[in-house]
DOVEX-429000 format. One record per residue: x, y, z of N, C-alpha, C in turn; residue in three letters. Coordinates in steps of 0.2 Angstrom, whole numbers, plus 5000, padded with zeros to 4 digits. Layout:
# residues N
XYZXYZXYZAla/...
# end
This chain:
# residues 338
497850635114498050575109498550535113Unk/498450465112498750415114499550415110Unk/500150375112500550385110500850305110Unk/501250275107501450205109502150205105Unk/502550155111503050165106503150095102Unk/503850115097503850075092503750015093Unk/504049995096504349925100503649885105Unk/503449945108502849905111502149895105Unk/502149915102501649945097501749865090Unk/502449875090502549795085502749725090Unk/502849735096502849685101502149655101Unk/501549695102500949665104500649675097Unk/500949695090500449665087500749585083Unk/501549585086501749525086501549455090Unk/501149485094500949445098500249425096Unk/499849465092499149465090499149415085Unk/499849405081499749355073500049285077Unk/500449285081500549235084500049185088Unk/499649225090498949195093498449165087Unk/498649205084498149185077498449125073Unk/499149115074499249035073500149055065Unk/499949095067500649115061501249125064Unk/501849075061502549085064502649115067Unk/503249095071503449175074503949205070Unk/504649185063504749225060504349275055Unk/503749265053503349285049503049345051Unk/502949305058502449355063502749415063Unk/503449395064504049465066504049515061Unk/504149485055504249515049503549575047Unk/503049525048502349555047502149645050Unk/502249605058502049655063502649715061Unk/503449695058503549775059503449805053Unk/503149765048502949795043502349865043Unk/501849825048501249865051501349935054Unk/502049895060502049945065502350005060Unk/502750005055503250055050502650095048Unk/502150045044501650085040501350145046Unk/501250125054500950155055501350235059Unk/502050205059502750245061502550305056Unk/502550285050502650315044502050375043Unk/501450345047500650395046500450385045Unk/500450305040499850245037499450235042Unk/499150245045498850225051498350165049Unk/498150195043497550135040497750075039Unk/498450075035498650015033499149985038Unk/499250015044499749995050499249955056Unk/499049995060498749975068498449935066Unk/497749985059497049975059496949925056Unk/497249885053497449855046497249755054Unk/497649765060497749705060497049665063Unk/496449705065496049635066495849625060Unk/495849645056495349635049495849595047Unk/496749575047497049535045497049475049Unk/496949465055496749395059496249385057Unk/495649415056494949375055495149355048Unk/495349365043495249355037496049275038Unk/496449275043496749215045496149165048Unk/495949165053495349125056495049125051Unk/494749145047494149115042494349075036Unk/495249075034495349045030495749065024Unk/495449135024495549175019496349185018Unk/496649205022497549205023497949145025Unk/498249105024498649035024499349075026Unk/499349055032499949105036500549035034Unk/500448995031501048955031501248945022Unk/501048985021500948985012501749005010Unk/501748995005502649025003502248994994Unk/502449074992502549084984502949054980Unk/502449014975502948964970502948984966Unk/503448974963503648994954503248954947Unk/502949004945502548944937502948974932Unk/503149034929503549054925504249074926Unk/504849054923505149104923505349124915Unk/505349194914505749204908506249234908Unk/506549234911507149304911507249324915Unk/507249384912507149444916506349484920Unk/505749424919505149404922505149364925Unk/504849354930504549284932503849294937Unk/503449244933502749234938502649194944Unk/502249214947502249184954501549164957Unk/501349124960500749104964500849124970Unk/500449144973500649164980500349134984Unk/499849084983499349034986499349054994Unk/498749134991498249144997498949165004Unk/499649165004499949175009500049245011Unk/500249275017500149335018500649395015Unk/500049415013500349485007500949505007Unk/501149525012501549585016502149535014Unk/502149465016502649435015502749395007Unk/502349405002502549374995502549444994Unk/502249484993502649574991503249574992Unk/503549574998504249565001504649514997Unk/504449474994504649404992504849434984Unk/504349464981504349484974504749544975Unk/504749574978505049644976505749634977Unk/505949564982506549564981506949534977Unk/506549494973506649464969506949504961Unk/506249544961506549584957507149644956Unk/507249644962507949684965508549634962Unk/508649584965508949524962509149534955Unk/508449504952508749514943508949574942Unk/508649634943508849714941509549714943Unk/509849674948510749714951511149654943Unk/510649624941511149574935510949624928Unk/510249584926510349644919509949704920Unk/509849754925509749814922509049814927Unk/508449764923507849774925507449704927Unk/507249694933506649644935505949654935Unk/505449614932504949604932504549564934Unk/504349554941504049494945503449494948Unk/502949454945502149464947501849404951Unk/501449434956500949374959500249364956Unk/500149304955499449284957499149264963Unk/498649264963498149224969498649224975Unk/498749294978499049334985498449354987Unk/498749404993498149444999498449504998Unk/498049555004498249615003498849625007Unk/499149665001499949695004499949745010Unk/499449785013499449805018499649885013Unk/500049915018500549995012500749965007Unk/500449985000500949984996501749994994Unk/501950064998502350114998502750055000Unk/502750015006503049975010503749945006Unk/503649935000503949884994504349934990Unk/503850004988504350064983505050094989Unk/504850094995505450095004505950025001Unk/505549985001506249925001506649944995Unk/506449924990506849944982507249994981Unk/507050054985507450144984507850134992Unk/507650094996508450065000508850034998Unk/508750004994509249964992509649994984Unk/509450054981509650084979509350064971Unk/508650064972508350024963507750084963Unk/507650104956506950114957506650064956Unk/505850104960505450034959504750064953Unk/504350044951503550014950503449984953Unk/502649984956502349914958501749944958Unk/501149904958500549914960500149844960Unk/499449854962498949794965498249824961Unk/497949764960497349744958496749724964Unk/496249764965495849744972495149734970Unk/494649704973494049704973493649764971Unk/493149734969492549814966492449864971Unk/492849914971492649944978492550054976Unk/492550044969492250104966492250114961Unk/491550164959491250164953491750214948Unk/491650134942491950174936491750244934Unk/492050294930491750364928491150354924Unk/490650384928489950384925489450354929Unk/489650284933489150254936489250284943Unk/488550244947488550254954488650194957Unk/488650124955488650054958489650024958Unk/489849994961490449994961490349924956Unk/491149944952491349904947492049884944Unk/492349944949493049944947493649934955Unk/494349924955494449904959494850004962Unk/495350034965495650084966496350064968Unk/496550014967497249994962497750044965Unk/497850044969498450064973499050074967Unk/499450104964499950094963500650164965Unk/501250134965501650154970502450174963Unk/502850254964503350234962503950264965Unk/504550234965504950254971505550274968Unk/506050324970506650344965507450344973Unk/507750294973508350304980508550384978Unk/508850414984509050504983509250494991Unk/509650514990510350514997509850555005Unk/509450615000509350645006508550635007Unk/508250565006507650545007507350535002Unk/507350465000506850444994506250484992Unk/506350464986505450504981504950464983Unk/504650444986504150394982503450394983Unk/502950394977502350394981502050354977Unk/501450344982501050284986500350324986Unk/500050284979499350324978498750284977Unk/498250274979497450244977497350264972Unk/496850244965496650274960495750324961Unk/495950304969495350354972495750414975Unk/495350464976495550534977495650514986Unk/495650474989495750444996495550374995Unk/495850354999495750274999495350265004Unk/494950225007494350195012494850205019Unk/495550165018495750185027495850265029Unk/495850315024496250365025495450395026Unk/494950365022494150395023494150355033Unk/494050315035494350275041494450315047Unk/495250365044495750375050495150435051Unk/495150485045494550535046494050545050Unk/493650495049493050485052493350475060Unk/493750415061493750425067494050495072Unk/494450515067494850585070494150635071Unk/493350625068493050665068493250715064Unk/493450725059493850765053493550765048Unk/493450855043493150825038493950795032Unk/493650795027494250785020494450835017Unk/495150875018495250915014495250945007Unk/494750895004494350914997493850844997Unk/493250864993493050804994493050764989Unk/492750704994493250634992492750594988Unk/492250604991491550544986490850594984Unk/490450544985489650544984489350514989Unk/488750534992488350524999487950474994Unk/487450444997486950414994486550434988Unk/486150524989486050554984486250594980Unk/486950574980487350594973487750664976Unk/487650664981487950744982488750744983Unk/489250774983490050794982489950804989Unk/490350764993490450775000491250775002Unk/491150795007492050805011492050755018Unk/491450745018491250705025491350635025Unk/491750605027491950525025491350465029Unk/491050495033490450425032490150415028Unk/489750465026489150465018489550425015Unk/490250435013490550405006490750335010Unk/490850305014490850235016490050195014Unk/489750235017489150205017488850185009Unk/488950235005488850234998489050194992Unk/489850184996490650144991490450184986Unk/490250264986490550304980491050324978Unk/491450324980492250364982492350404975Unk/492650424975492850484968493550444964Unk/493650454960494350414954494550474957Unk/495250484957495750524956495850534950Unk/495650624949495650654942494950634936Unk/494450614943493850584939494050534932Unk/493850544927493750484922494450464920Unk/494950514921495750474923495950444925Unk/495750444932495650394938495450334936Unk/494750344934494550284932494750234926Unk/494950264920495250244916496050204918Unk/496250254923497150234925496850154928Unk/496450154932496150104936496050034934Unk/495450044926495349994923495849954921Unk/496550014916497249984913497349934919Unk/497649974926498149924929497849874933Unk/497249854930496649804932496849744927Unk/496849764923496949724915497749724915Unk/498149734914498849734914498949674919Unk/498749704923498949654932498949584930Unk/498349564928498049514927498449484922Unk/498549494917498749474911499649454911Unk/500049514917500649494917500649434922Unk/500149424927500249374931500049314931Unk/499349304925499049264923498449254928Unk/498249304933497949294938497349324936Unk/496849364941496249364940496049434941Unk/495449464937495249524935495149554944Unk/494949604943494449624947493749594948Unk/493349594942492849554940492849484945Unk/493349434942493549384946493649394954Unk/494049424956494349444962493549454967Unk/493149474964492449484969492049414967Unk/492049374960491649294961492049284966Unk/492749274970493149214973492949224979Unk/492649304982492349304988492849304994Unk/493349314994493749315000494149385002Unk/493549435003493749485006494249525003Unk/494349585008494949635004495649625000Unk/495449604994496049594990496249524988Unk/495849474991495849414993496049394984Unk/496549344981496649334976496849374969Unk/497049424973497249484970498049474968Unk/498149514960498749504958499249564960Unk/499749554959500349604961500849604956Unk/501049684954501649684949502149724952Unk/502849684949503349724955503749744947Unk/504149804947504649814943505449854947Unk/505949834945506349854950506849874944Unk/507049924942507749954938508249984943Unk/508849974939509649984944509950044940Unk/509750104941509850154937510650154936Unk/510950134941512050154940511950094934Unk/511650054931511850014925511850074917Unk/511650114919511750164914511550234917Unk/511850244921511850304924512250334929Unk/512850384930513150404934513050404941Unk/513150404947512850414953512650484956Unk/513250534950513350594954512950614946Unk/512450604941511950624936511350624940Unk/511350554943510550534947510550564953Unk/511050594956511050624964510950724960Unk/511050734952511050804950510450804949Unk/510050764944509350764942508750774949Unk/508850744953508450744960508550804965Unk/509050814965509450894968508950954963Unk/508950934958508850994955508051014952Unk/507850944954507050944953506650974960Unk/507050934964506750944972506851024974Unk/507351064971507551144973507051164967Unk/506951174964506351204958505651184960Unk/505651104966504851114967504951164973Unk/505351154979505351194984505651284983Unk/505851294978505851364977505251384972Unk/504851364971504051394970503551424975Unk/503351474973502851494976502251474980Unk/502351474986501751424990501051464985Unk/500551434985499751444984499551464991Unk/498751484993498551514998498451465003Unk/498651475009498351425015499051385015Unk/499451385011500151335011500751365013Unk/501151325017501651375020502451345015Unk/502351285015502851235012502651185005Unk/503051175001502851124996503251064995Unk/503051004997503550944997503550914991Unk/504050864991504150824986503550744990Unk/503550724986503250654986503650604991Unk/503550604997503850545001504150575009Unk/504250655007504550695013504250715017Unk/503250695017503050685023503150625026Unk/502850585024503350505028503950505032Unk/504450545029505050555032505250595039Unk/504750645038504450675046503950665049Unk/503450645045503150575052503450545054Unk/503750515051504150465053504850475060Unk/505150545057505450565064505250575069Unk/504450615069504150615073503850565079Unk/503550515075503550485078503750425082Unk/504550435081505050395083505150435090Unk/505250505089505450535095504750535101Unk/504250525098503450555100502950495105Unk/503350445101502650395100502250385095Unk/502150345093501550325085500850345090Unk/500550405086499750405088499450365087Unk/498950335090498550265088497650305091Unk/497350255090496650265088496450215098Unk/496250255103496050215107495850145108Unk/495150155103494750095103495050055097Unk/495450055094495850015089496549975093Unk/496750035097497150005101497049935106Unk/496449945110496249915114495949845111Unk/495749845105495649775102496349745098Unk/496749765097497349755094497849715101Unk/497649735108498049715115497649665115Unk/496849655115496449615116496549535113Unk/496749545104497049485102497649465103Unk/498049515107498649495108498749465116Unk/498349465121498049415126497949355125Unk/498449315127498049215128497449235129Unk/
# end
């Protein structure tokens, strides 16, 4: 396994979006956003994520010069356009906004429309629980799996994300409304690996753990089957409505790729406005000892809380190197070459 470190690894993919025509602050911000996701074990939504994010720049799809405008404010909401500019950087824009109004009255609520894809969702539930807020948020995406019942895609798999600050490594998780999301089916495949449960449907309908059939098919499985799909449609509909933006349904007429004119909900609450620090540091201690003092199940050695593998990926591979994928890497240097 190849190994790369932080710095070279967000160096050349900083050079990748640079070539591509995108600022250099932007660039900067971008690529350590990648490089993090990929720090962190994202791999899908870090290394893997950047030619797909230049090509969808060159064809037009992403407006690397775009900055999100304000159409609503109400308060303690406010809507946003995010006109087509890159995700990563109007997610960062809202989430912080909503940080913002939560440190005045208590809670923020701040939505995109017609943005791109955020890249890790998780990347936003990290900012907010750094700074000491919880957060909400999730995303609205193209048709890319079928509602409970059918076998034709219909519905989007609506990432959503929740985060809780905690002294000794934030909560947060960072979930698809599919039982694996497509990069995580992706990393799989490339690693030659099956699914540690299975994840979709092959063509003829079989229940598989093998992540090609299910790419090939777009059957993915809902998480928690018809819960999934139901959780799915809500934050499909919800999305839309708080942002004034567009369905999923819409999101696949507009035609512009992975998430292209997709909406985003950010919510940010500042628990010390009604909450002690040493209540929220006793609730979290005390949940976190009662999951880890449980009885492992068979084949498990340890039981985590929601966020604490990241945190050891994360160390690891600070001290190790980020694993990368060969043949991903080498087209990642390639864009990053005059």
């Amino acid at each position: 396994m190849t190994r790369i470190t932080f710095e070279e690894m967000k160096a050349t993919i900083k050079s990748a979006f640079l070539n591509a025509g995108m600022p250099d602050e932007k660039a900067d911000i971008c690529a350590q956003i990648h490089t993090e996701s990929s720090r962190d074990g994202v791999y899908s939504h870090g290394l893997n994520r950047v030619e797909r994010f230049v090509d969808y720049v060159l064809k037009g799809w992403v407006d690397v010069n775009a900055e999100p405008g304000l159409q609503n404010n109400l308060g303690s909401l406010e809507i946003y356009n995010g006109n087509l500019g890159p995700g990563i950087l109007n997610a960062r824009f809202a989430m912080n906004r909503a940080t913002e109004i939560a440190e005045k009255s208590g809670l923020g609520l701040v939505t995109l429309n017609n943005t791109t894809h955020w890249m890790r969702g998780g990347s936003y539930g990290w900012q907010a629980a750094d700074k000491g807020f919880i957060a909400i948020c999730w995303t609205n995406t193209e048709s890319c799996m079928p509602a409970w019942g059918a076998k034709t895609i219909g519905i989007g798999n609506n990432p959503f994300i929740m985060a809780v600050p905690h002294k000794n490594g934030n909560v947060v998780l960072d979930m698809a409304m599919s039982q694996y999301s497509y990069g995580k089916l992706q990393v799989t495949r490339l690693k030659n690996e099956k699914l540690p449960f299975p994840g979709g449907f092959d063509k003829e309908g079989n229940l598989t753990d093998i992540p090609g059939p299910i790419e090939e098919s777009w059957r993915i499985l809902p998480t928690g089957y018809w819960k999934g799909s139901g959780f799915a449609i809500l934050l499909d509909i919800i999305s839309a409505l708080l942002s004034n933006g567009l369905s999923t349904a819409g999101i696949d007429k507009a035609g512009k790729g992975s998430c292209g004119s997709c909406n985003q909900v950010f919510i940010a609450i500042n628990p010390l406005k009604f909450n002690t620090l040493e209540f929220i540091d006793n609730i979290l201690e005390e949940t976190i000892q009662q999951i880890k003092s449980s009885e492992t199940a068979e084949g498990n050695s340890e039981i985590f809380y929601p966020g604490e593998k990241s945190l050891r990926t994360r160390k690891e591979n600070m001290e190790l190197g980020i694993p990368v994928d060969d043949g991903v890497w080498e087209k990642v240097k390639k864009l990053a070459t005059k």
